[in-house]
N, CA, C and O of each residue as an XYZ file, in Angstrom:
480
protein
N     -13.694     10.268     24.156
C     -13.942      9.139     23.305
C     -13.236      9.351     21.972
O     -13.150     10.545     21.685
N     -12.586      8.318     20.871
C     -12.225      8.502     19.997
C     -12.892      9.058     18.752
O     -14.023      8.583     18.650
N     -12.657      9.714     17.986
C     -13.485     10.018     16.803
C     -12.814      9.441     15.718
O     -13.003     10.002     14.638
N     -11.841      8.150     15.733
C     -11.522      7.948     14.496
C     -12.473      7.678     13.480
O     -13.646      7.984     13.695
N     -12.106      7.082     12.264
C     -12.814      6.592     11.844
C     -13.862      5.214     11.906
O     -13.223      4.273     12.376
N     -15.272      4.821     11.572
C     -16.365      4.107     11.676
C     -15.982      3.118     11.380
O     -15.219      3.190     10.417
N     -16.256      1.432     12.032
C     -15.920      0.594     11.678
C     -17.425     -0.168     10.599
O     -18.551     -0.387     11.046
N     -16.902     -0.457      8.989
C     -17.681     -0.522      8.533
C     -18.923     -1.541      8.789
O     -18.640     -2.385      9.639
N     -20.175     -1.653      8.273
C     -20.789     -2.792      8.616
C     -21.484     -3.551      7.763
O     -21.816     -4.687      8.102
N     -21.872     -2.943      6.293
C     -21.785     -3.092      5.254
C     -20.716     -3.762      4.160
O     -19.816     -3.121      3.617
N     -20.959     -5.006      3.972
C     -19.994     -5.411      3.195
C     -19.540     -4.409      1.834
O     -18.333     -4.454      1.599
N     -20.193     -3.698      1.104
C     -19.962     -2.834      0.204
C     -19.151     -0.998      0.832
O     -18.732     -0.161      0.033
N     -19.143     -0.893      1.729
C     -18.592     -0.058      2.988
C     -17.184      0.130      2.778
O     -16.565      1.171      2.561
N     -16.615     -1.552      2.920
C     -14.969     -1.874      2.616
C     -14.606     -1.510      1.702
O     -13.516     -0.958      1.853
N     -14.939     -1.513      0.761
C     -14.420     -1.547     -0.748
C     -14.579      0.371     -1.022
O     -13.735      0.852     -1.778
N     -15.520      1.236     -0.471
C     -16.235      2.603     -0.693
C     -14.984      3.119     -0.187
O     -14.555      2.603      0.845
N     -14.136      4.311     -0.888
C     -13.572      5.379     -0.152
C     -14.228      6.818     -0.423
O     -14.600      7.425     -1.428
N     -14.180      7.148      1.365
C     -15.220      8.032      1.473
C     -14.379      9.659      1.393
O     -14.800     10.777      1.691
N     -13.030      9.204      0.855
C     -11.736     10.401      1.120
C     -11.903     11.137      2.026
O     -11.662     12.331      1.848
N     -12.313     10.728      3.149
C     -12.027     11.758      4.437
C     -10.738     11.153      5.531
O     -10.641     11.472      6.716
N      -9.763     10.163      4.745
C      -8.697      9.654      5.182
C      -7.223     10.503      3.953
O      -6.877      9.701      3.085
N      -6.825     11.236      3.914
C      -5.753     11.375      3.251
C      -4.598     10.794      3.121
O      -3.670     11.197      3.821
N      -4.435      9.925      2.374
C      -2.766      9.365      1.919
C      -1.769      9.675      2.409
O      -1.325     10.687      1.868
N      -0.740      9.055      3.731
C      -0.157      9.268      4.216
C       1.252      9.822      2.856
O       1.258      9.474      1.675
N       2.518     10.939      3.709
C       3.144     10.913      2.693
C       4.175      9.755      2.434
O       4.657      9.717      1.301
N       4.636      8.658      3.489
C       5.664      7.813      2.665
C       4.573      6.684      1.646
O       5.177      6.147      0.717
N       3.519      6.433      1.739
C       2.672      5.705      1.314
C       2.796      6.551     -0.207
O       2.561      5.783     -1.140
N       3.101      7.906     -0.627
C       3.016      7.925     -1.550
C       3.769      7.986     -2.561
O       3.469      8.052     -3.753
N       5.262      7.950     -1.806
C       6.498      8.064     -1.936
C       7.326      7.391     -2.222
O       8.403      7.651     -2.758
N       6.647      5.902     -1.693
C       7.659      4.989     -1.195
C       8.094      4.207     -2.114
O       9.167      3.693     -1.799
N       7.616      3.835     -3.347
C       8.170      3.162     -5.043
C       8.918      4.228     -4.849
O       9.739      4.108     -3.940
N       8.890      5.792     -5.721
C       9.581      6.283     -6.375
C      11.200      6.114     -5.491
O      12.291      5.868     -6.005
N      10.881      6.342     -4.026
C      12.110      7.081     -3.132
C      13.111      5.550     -3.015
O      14.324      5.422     -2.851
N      12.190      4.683     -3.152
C      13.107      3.401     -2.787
C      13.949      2.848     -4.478
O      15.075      2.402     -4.700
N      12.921      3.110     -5.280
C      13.887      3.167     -7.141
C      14.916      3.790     -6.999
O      15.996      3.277     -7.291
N      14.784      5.418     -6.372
C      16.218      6.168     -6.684
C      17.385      5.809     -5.835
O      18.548      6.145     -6.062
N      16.827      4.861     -4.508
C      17.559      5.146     -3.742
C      18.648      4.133     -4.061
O      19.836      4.458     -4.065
N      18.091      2.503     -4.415
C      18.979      1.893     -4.859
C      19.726      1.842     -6.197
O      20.643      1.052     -6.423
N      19.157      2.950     -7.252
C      19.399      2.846     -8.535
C      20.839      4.060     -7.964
O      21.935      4.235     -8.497
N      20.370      4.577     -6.974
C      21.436      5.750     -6.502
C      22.919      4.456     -6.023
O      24.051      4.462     -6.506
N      22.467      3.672     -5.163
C      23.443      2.805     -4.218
C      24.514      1.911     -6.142
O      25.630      1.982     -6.657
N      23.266      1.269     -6.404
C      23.781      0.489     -7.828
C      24.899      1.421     -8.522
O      25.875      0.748     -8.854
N      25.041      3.089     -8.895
C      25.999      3.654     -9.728
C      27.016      3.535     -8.599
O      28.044      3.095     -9.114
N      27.220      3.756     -7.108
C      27.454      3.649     -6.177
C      28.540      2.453     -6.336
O      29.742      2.663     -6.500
N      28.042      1.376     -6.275
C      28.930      0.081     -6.448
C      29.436     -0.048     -7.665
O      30.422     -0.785     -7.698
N      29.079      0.450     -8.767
C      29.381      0.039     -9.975
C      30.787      0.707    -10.231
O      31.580      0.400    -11.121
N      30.949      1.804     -9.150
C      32.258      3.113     -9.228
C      33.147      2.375     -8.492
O      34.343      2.219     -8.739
N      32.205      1.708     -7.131
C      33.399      1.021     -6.538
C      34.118     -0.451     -7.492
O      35.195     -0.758     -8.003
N      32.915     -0.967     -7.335
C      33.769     -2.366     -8.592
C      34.784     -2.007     -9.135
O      35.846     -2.531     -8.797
N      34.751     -0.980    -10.166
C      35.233     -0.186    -11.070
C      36.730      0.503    -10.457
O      37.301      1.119    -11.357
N      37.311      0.527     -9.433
C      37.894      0.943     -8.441
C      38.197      2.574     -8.804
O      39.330      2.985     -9.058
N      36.860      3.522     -8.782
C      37.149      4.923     -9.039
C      35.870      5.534     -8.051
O      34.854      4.962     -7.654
N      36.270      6.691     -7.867
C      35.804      7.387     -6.734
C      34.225      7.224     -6.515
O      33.588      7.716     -7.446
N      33.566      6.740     -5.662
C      31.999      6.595     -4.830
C      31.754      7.724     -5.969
O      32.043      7.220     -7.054
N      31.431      8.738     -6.081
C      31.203     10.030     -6.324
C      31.205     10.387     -7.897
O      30.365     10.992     -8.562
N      32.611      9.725     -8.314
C      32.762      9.895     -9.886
C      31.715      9.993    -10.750
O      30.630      9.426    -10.625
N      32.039     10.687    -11.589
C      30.630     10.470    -12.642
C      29.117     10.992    -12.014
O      28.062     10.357    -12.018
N      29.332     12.148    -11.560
C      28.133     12.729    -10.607
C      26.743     12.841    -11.658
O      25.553     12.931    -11.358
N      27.282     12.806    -12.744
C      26.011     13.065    -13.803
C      25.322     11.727    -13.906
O      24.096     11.634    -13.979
N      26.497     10.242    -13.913
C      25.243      9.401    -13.856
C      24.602      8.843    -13.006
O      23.648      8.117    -13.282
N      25.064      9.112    -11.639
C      24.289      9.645    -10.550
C      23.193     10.291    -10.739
O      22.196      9.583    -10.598
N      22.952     11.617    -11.067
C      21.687     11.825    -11.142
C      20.739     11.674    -12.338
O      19.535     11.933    -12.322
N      21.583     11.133    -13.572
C      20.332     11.085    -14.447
C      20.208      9.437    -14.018
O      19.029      9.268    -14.330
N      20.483      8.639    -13.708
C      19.895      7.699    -13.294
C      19.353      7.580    -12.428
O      18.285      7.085    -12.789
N      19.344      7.732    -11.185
C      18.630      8.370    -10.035
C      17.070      8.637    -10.353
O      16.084      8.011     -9.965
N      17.190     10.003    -11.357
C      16.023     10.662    -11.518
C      15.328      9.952    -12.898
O      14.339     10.481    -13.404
N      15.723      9.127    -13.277
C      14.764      7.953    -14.097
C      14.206      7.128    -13.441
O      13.062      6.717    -13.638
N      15.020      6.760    -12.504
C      14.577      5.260    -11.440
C      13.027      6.044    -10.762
O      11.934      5.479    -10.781
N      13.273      7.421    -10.203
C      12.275      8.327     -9.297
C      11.293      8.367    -10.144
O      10.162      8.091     -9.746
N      11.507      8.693    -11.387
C      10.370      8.560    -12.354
C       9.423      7.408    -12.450
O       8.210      7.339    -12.249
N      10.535      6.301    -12.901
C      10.032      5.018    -13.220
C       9.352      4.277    -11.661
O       8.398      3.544    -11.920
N       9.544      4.323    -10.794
C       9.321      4.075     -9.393
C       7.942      5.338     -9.549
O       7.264      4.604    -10.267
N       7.329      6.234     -9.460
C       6.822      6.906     -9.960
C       5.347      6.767    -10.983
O       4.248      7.273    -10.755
N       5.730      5.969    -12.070
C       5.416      5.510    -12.842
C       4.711      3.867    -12.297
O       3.691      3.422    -12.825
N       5.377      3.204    -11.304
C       4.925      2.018    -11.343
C       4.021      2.229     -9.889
O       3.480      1.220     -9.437
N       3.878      3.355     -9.257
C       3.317      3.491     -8.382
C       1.931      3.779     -8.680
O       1.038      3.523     -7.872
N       1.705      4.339     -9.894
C       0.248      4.821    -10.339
C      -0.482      3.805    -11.628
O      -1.546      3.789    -12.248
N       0.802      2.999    -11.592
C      -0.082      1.809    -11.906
C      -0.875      0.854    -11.286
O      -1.841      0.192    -11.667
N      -0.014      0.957     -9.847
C      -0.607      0.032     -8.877
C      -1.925      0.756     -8.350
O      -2.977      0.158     -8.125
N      -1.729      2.096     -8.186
C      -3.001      2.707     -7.774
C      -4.442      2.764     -8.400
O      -5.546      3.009     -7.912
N      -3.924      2.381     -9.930
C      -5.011      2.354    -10.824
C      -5.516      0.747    -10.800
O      -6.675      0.369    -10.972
N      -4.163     -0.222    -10.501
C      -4.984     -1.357    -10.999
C      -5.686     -1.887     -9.557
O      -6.296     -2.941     -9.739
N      -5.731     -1.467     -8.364
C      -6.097     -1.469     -7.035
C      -7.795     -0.669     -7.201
O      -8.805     -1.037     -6.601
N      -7.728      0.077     -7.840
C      -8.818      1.358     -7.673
C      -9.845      0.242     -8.482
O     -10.930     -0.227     -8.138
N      -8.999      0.025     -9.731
C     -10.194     -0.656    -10.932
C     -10.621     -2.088    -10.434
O     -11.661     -2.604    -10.844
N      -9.709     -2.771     -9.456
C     -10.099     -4.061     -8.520
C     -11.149     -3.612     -7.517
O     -12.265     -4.118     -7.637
N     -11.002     -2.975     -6.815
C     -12.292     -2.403     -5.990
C     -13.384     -2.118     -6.387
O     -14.422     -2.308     -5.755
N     -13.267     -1.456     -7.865
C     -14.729     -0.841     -8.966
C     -15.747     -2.542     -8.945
O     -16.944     -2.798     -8.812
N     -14.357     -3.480     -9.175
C     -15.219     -5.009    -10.059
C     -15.831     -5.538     -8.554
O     -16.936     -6.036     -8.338
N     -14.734     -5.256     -7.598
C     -15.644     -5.946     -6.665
C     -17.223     -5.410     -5.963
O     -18.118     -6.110     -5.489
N     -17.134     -3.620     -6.139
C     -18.106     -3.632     -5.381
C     -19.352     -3.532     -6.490
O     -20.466     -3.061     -6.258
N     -18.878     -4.099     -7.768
C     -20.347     -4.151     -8.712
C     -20.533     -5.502     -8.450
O     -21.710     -5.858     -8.511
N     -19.479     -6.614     -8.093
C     -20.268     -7.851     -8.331
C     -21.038     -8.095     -6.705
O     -21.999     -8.857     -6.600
N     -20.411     -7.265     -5.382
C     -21.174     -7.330     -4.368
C     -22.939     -6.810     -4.320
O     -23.929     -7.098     -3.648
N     -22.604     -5.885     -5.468
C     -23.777     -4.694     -5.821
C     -24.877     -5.666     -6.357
O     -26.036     -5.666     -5.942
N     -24.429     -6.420     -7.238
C     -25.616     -7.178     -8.390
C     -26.031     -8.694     -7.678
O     -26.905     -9.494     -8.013
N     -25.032     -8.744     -6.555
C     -25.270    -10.151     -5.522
C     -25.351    -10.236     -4.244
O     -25.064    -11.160     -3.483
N     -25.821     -9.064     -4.033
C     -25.808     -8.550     -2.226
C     -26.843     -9.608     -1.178
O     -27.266     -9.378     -0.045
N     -27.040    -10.838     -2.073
C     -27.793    -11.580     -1.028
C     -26.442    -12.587     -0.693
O     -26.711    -13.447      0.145
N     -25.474    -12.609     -1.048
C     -24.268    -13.767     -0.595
C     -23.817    -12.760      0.018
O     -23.033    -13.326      0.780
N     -23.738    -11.732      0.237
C     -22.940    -10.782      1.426
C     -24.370    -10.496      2.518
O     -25.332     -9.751      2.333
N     -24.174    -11.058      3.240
C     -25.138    -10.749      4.242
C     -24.343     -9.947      5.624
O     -23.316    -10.350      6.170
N     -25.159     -8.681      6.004
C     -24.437     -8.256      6.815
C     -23.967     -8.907      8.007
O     -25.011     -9.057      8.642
N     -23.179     -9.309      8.592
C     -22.527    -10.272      9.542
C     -22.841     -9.561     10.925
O     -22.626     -8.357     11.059
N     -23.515    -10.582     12.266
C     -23.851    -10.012     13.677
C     -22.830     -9.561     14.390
O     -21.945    -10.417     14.405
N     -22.528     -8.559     15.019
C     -21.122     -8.252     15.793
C     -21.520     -9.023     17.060
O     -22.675     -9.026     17.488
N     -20.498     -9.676     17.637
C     -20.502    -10.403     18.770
C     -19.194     -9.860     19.283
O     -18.238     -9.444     18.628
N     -19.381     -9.969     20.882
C     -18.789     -9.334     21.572
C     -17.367    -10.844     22.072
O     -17.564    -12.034     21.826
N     -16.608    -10.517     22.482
C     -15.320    -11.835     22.713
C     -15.687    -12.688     23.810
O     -14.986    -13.689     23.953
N     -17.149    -12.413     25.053
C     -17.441    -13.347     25.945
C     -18.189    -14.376     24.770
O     -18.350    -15.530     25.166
N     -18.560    -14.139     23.667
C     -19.991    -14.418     23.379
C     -18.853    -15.867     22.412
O     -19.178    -17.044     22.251
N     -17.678    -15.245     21.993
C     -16.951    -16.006     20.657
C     -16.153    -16.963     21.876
O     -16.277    -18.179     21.727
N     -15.484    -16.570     22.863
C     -14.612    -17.463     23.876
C     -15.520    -18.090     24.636
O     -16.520    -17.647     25.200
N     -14.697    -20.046     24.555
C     -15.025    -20.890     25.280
C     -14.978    -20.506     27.171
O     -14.331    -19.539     27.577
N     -15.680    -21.335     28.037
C     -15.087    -20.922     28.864
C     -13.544    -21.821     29.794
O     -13.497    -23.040     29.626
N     -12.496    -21.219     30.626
C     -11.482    -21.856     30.375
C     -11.519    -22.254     31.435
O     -11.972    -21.632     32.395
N     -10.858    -23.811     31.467
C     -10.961    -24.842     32.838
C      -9.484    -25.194     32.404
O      -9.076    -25.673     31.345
N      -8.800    -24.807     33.554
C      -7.442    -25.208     33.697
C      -7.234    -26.521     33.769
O      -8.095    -27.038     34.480
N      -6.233    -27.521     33.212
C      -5.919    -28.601     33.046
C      -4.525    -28.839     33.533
O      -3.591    -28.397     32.864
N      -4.225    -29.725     35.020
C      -3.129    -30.052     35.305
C      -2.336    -31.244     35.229
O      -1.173    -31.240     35.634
Protein backbone atom coordinates (compact mmCIF):
# COMPACT_ATOMS: atom_id res chain seq x y z
CA UNK A 1 0.00 0.00 0.00
CA UNK A 2 1.24 3.54 -0.50
CA UNK A 3 2.54 5.59 2.37
CA UNK A 4 2.52 8.84 0.66
CA UNK A 5 1.38 11.53 2.06
CA UNK A 6 -2.52 12.04 3.90
CA UNK A 7 -5.08 13.51 1.95
CA UNK A 8 -6.17 16.47 4.02
CA UNK A 9 -9.71 16.74 5.51
CA UNK A 10 -9.68 19.71 7.40
CA UNK A 11 -10.05 22.80 5.63
CA UNK A 12 -7.24 24.48 7.85
CA UNK A 13 -4.95 21.12 6.97
CA UNK A 14 -4.32 22.82 3.33
CA UNK A 15 -2.94 25.81 4.24
CA UNK A 16 -0.63 23.79 7.57
CA UNK A 17 2.92 22.68 6.45
CA UNK A 18 3.74 19.87 8.41
CA UNK A 19 7.63 19.87 6.76
CA UNK A 20 7.75 16.29 6.41
CA UNK A 21 7.71 17.05 2.48
CA UNK A 22 11.17 18.63 1.54
CA UNK A 23 11.53 21.16 -1.32
CA UNK A 24 12.32 19.59 -4.32
CA UNK A 25 15.82 20.90 -5.73
CA UNK A 26 14.73 22.60 -9.17
CA UNK A 27 11.73 24.12 -7.19
CA UNK A 28 14.40 25.88 -5.44
CA UNK A 29 16.51 26.80 -8.08
CA UNK A 30 14.51 27.56 -10.69
CA UNK A 31 14.27 31.84 -10.54
CA UNK A 32 17.86 32.05 -9.81
CA UNK A 33 19.10 29.26 -12.68
CA UNK A 34 16.62 30.59 -15.28
CA UNK A 35 17.92 34.74 -14.45
CA UNK A 36 21.49 33.55 -15.17
CA UNK A 37 20.69 31.55 -17.78
CA UNK A 38 19.14 34.10 -20.01
CA UNK A 39 21.03 37.11 -18.60
CA UNK A 40 23.97 34.49 -19.68
CA UNK A 41 22.16 33.96 -23.47
CA UNK A 42 21.38 38.19 -23.49
CA UNK A 43 25.59 39.04 -23.19
CA UNK A 44 25.52 36.10 -25.66
CA UNK A 45 23.54 38.02 -28.38
CA UNK A 46 24.62 41.30 -27.50
CA UNK A 47 28.47 39.92 -28.73
CA UNK A 48 26.77 38.53 -31.57
CA UNK A 49 24.76 41.79 -32.66
CA UNK A 50 27.91 43.41 -31.98
CA UNK A 51 29.64 41.07 -34.59
CA UNK A 52 32.56 39.90 -31.98
CA UNK A 53 33.22 36.61 -30.60
CA UNK A 54 30.04 34.53 -28.53
CA UNK A 55 32.71 34.37 -25.80
CA UNK A 56 34.33 37.91 -25.85
CA UNK A 57 34.29 39.78 -22.85
CA UNK A 58 34.23 36.60 -20.53
CA UNK A 59 34.11 38.97 -17.49
CA UNK A 60 30.78 40.34 -18.50
CA UNK A 61 29.64 37.09 -18.80
CA UNK A 62 30.10 36.30 -15.48
CA UNK A 63 29.57 39.33 -13.52
CA UNK A 64 26.34 39.55 -15.10
CA UNK A 65 25.39 36.13 -14.94
CA UNK A 66 26.16 36.09 -11.24
CA UNK A 67 23.93 39.26 -10.51
CA UNK A 68 21.02 37.90 -12.52
CA UNK A 69 21.69 34.35 -10.03
CA UNK A 70 21.58 36.67 -7.27
CA UNK A 71 18.77 38.79 -8.28
CA UNK A 72 16.69 35.60 -9.50
CA UNK A 73 17.72 34.54 -5.98
CA UNK A 74 16.54 37.44 -4.42
CA UNK A 75 13.11 37.39 -6.14
CA UNK A 76 12.68 33.85 -5.23
CA UNK A 77 12.54 34.54 -1.41
CA UNK A 78 10.33 37.08 -1.94
CA UNK A 79 7.89 34.97 -3.40
CA UNK A 80 8.44 32.49 -0.64
CA UNK A 81 7.80 35.01 1.94
CA UNK A 82 4.89 36.65 0.31
CA UNK A 83 3.22 32.93 -0.26
CA UNK A 84 4.15 31.89 3.47
CA UNK A 85 2.58 35.38 4.86
CA UNK A 86 -0.68 34.58 2.38
CA UNK A 87 -1.18 31.25 4.01
CA UNK A 88 -0.54 32.88 7.77
CA UNK A 89 -3.88 35.43 6.69
CA UNK A 90 -5.69 32.67 5.39
CA UNK A 91 -5.50 30.16 7.98
CA UNK A 92 -6.33 32.96 10.78
CA UNK A 93 -9.34 34.10 8.91
CA UNK A 94 -10.39 30.16 8.46
CA UNK A 95 -9.35 29.96 12.29
CA UNK A 96 -11.72 32.93 13.60
CA UNK A 97 -14.61 31.59 10.95
CA UNK A 98 -14.43 27.90 10.92
CA UNK A 99 -18.23 27.67 10.74
CA UNK A 100 -18.15 28.77 6.72
CA UNK A 101 -15.53 26.00 6.26
CA UNK A 102 -17.40 23.06 7.05
CA UNK A 103 -15.65 19.88 6.67
CA UNK A 104 -16.88 18.57 3.22
CA UNK A 105 -18.40 14.51 2.93
CA UNK A 106 -16.01 12.39 0.73
CA UNK A 107 -18.12 10.67 -1.81
CA UNK A 108 -17.01 8.03 -3.74
CA UNK A 109 -17.38 8.61 -8.11
CA UNK A 110 -20.54 5.93 -8.23
CA UNK A 111 -22.17 8.21 -5.70
CA UNK A 112 -21.11 11.83 -7.92
CA UNK A 113 -21.78 9.93 -11.65
CA UNK A 114 -25.09 9.95 -13.36
CA UNK A 115 -26.02 6.72 -14.61
CA UNK A 116 -25.16 6.38 -18.52
CA UNK A 117 -27.86 5.44 -21.18
CA UNK A 118 -26.43 5.43 -24.53
CA UNK A 119 -28.15 7.64 -27.07
CA UNK A 120 -28.33 6.68 -30.82
Amino acid sequence: MATGPTIPTDPIELLTNDLSREEPFLNKHWSAGLCGFVTFGAVCFGNWSAKKPLLSGIHQHALFTSAAVYIGHIIENYRRDYLAERDAVLRHYIQLHSDEFPIPERKKFGEILEPWIPIR
